[in-house]
C-alpha positions, 0 to 999 in steps of 0.5 A: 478517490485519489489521483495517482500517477507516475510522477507521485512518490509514497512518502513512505520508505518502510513497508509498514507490515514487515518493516523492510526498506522499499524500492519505489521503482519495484513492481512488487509495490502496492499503493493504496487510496491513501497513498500508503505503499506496502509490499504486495506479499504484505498487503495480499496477506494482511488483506487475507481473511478479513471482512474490511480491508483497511490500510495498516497504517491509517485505517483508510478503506482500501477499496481500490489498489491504484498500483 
């Protein structure tokens, strides 16, 4: 499991699912285990349905959203 904290940034500017640019400071960002960030609309949709949830981007089992 990784560690997250404040001082961490997703290397990422692109919400991987709809391809917008994120605002790191926004509180509507989820960020996964992997440290991939995504939009939390995006992410609760993608996770929608299916049996394993995984990170769109590096397939990483998404077991916990640290934020």
């Amino acid at each position: 499991m990784s560690n997250f904290n404040e001082q961490d940034q997703p290397a990422d500017l692109l919400c991987a699912i709809c391809m917008e640019v994120r605002d790191v400071r926004s509180q509507d960002n989820r960020v996964l285990e992997c440290m991939h960030a995504l939009y939390e609309e995006c992410i609760d949709k993608w996770f929608e349905g299916r049996t394993q949830k995984r990170c769109p981007i590096c397939h990483h089992e998404a077991s916990a959203i640290l934020r």
